[in-house]
C-alpha positions as CSV (number, residue, x, y, z in Angstrom):
1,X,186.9,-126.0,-169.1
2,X,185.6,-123.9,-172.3
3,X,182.0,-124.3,-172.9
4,X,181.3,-125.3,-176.6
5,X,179.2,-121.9,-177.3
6,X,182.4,-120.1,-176.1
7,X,184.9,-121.9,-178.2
8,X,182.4,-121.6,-181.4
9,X,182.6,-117.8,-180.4
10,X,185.9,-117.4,-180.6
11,X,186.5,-119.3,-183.4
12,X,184.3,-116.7,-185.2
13,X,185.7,-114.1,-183.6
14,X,189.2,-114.9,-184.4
15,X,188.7,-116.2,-188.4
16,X,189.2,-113.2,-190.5
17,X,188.5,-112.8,-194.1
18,X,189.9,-114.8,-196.1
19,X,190.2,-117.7,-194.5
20,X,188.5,-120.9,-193.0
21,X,188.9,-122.4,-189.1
22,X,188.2,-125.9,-188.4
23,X,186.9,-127.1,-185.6
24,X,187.1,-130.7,-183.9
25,X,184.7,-131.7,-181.4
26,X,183.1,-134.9,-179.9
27,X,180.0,-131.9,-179.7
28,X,179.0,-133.5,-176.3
29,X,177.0,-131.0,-174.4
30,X,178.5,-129.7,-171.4
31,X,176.3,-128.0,-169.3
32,X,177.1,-126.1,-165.9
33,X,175.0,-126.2,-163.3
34,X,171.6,-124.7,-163.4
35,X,172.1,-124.4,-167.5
36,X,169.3,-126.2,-169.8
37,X,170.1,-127.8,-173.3
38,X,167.8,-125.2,-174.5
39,X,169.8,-122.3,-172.7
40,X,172.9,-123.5,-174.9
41,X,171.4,-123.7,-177.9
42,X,170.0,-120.0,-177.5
43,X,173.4,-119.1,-176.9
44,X,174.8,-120.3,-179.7
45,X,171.9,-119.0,-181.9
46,X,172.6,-115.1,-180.4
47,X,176.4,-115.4,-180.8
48,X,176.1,-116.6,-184.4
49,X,173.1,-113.9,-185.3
50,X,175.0,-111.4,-183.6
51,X,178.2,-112.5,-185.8
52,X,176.5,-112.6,-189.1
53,X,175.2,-109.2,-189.0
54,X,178.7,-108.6,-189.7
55,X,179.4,-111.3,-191.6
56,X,176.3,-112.1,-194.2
57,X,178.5,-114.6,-196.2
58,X,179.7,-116.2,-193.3
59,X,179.2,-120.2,-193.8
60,X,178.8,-123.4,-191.8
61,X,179.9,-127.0,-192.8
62,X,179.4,-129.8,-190.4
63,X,181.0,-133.3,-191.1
64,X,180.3,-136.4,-188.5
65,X,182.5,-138.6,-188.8
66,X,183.3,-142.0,-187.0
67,X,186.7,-142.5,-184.9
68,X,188.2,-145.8,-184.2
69,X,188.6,-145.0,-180.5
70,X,190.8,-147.1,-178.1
71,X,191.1,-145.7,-174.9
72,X,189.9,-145.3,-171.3
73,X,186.2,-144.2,-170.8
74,X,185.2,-142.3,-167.5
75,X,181.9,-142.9,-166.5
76,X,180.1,-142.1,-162.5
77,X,183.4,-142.5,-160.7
78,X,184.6,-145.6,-162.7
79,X,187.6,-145.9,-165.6
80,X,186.7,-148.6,-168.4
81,X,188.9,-149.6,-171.1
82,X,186.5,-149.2,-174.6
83,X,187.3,-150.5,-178.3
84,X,184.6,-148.9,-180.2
85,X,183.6,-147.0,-182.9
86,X,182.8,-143.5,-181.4
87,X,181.3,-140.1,-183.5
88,X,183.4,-137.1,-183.8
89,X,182.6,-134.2,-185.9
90,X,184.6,-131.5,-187.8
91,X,182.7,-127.9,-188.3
92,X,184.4,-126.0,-190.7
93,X,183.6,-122.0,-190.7
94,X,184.4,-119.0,-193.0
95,X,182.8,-117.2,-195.9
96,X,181.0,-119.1,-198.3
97,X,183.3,-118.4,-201.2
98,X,186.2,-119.8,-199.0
99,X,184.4,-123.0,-198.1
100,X,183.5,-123.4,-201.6
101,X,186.5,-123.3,-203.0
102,X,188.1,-125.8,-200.4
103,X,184.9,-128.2,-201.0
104,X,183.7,-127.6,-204.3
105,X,184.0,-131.4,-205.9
106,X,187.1,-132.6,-206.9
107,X,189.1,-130.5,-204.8
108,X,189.3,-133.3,-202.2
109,X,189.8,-136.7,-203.4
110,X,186.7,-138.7,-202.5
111,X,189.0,-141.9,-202.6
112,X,191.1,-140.9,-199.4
113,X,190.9,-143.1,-196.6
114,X,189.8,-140.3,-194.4
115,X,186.5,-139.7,-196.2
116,X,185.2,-143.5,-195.5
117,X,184.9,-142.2,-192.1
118,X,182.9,-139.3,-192.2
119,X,179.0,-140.7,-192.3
120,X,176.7,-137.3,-192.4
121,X,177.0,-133.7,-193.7
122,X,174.8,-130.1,-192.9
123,X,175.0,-127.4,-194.3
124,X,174.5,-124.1,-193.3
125,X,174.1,-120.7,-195.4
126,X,172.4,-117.6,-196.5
127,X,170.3,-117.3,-200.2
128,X,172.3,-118.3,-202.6
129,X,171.3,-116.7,-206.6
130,X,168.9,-118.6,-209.0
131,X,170.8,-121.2,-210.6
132,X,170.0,-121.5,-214.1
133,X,166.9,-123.5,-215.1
134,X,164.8,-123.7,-218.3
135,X,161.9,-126.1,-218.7
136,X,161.7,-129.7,-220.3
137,X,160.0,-129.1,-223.5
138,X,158.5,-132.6,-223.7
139,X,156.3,-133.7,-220.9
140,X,156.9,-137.0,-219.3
141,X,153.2,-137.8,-219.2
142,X,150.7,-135.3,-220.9
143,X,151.8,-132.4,-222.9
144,X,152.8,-129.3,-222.9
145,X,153.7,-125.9,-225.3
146,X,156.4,-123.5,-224.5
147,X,155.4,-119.7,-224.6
148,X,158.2,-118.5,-227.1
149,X,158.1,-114.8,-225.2
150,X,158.7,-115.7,-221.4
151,X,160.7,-119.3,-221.2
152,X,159.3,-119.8,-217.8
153,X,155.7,-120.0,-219.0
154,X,153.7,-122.9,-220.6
155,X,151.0,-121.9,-222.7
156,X,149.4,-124.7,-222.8
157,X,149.3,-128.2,-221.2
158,X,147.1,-131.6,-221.0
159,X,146.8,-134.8,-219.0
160,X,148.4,-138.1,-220.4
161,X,148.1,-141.6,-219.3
162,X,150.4,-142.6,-216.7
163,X,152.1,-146.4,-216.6
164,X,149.6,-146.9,-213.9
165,X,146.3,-145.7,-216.3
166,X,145.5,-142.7,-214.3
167,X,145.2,-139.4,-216.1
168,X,148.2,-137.0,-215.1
169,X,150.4,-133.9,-216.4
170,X,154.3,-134.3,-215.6
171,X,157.4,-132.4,-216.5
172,X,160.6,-131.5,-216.0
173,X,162.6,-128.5,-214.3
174,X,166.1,-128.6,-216.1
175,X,168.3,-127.0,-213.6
176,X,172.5,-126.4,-213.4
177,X,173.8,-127.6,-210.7
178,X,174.0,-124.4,-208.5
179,X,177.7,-123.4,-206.8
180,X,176.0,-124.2,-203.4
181,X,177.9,-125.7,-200.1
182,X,175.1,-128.4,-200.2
183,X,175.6,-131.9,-200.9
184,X,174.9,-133.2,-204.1
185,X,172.7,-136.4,-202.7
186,X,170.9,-133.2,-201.0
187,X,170.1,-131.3,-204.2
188,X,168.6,-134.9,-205.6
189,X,166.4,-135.6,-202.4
190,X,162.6,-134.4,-203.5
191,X,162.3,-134.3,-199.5
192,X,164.6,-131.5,-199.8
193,X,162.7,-129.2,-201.8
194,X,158.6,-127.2,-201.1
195,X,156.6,-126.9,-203.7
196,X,153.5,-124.6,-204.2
197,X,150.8,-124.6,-204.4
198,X,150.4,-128.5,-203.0
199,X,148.4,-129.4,-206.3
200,X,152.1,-130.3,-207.8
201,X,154.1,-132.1,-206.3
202,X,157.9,-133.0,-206.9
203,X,157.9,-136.5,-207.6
204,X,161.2,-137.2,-208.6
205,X,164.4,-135.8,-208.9
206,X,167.5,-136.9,-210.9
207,X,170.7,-136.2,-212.5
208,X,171.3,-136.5,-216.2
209,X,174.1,-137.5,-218.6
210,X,174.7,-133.7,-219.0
211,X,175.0,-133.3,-215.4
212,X,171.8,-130.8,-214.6
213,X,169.3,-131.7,-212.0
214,X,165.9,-132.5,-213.4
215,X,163.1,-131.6,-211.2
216,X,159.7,-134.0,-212.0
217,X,156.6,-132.0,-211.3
218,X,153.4,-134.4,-211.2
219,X,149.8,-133.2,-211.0
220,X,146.7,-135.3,-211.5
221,X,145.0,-132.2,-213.1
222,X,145.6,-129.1,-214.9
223,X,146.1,-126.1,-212.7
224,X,146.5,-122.7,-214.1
225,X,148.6,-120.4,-211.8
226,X,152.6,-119.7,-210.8
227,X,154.0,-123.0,-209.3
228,X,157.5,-122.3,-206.8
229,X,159.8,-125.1,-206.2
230,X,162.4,-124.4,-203.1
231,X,165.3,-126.2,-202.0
232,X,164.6,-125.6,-198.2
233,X,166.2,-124.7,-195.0
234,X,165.8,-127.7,-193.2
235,X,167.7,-129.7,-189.8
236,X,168.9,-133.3,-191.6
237,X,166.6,-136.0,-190.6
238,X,170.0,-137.7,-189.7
239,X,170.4,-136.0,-186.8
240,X,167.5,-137.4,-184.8
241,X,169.1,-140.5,-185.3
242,X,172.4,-139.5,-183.8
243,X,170.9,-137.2,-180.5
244,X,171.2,-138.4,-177.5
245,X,168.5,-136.9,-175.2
246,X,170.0,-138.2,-171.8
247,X,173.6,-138.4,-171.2
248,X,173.6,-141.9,-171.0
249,X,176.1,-144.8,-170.9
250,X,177.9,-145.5,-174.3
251,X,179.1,-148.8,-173.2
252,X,175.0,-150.1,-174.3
253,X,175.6,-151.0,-177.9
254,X,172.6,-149.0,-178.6
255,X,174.4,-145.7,-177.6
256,X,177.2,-145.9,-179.0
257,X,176.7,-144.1,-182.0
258,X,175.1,-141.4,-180.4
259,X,176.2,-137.9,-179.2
260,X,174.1,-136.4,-176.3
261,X,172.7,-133.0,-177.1
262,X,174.0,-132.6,-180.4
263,X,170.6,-131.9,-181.6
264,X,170.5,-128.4,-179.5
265,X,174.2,-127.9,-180.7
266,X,173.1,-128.1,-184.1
267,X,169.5,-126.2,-183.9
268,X,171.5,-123.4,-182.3
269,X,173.7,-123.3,-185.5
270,X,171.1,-123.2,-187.6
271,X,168.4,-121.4,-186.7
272,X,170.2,-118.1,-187.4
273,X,170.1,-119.2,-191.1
274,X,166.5,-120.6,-191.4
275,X,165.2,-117.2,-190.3
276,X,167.1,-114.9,-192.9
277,X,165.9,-117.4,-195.9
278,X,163.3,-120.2,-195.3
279,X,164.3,-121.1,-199.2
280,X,168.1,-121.0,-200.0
281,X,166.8,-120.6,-204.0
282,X,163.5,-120.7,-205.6
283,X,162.5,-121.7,-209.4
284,X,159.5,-120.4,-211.0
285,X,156.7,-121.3,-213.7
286,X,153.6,-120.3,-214.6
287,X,150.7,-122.3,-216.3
288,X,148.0,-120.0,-218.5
């Protein structure tokens, strides 16, 4: 049988510009004998390194869906007939502005019955330009003054009085919504996104009327200096609840909705991208 690193290969191998393959995998690990879980991830990593250094807009989407399996299920020498629901996934691979352009939102109908099945999302790709980001003139707690010569800059700020009664300087980051592979719920996560220095932090995130992405920066003093806020490179936290670190019997209700080694699957996938951009974009400011 084709081991999953040499399928994933060829499917890079054989997708030329201009288009988009779709793979469909239970992603079960398959290991030959003597092979670790590590070892295939690895593998996977050097094959897709290897493949963007000729491909630097090459792109990964990942959907996990869930399948209403009927069937026959083969486990240590025995057949047992199984009505479950069982996790599938679909990777879809090509350059970025490909992918885009077949997912960008409302180019597939959210209402299709095939969509209530699909549970989780990653996204992998390189640095993707600055969106387009101004900030907030009005604090939410504090205030603030806009240097008229440099619209990332404020001038001048000072603490306010939060709800709670502690002093506090917050403000918003209005930013476009970037033409990015990621998932919208993704770009309004504040767990998505590093900010620096750790003085600020992001405390909330949200999408207005207007459809921009305001980005709440909180600190419980004034400090002077450049403050960075990234959207990150970063494994889903869903996948640690999906990974199955023994190949284990699915007919326990508890594994069921799992999928053994997909986490080294996955790492391998993205660790190629992590390492060319820790950040996929970064928005600046300055306090003086």
């Amino acid at each position: 049988s084709t081991s999953l690193e040499d399928l994933i290969d060829r499917v890079e191998q054989e997708t030329h510009e201009g288009e988009v393959a779709i793979l469909v995998s239970d992603m079960i690990l398959g290991l030959a004998s003597g092979q670790s879980a590590e070892s295939v991830s690895t593998n996977i990593e050097t094959t897709l390194r290897r493949y963007m250094m000729k491909r630097p807009e090459w792109a990964i989407v990942v959907w996990r869906m869930l399948s209403d399996f009927q069937g026959k299920y083969y486990e240590k020498g025995r057949v047992v007939p199984l009505t479950a629901k069982r996790p599938y996934y679909i990777i879809m691979m090509g350059d970025r502005s490909q992918l885009y352009g077949l997912l960008a939102k409302g180019q597939l109908a959210d209402n299709q019955p095939f969509f209530k099945n699909r549970t989780h999302q990653m996204t992998l790709e390189q640095a993707i330009p600055t969106p387009k980001y101004s900030i907030s003139p009005n604090a939410v707690w504090g205030s603030i003054s806009l240097d008229r010569s440099d619209k990332y800059v404020i001038k001048n700020a000072e603490t306010g009085r939060t709800p709670s009664g502690e002093q506090a300087l917050a403000f918003e980051l209005k930013m476009q919504i970037p033409e990015t592979l990621q998932d919208e719920s993704r770009l309004l996560d504040p767990e998505s996104y590093q900010v620096t220095p750790s003085s600020y932090k992001l405390s909330r995130v949200r999408q207005g009327k207007d459809g921009a992405v305001y980005l709440r920066l909180e600190s419980s003093a004034i400090v002077l200096g450049d403050i960075a806020v990234s959207l990150k490179q970063a494994m889903p936290k869903w996948i640690a609840a999906v990974h199955a670190e023994e190949n284990t019997d699915i007919l326990n209700p508890n594994n069921l909705s799992r999928t053994y080694g997909i986490k080294y699957i996955l790492e391998g996938l993205q660790r190629p991208y992590e390492s060319e951009a820790a950040s996929l974009f970064t928005l600046k400011v300055t306090l003086k």
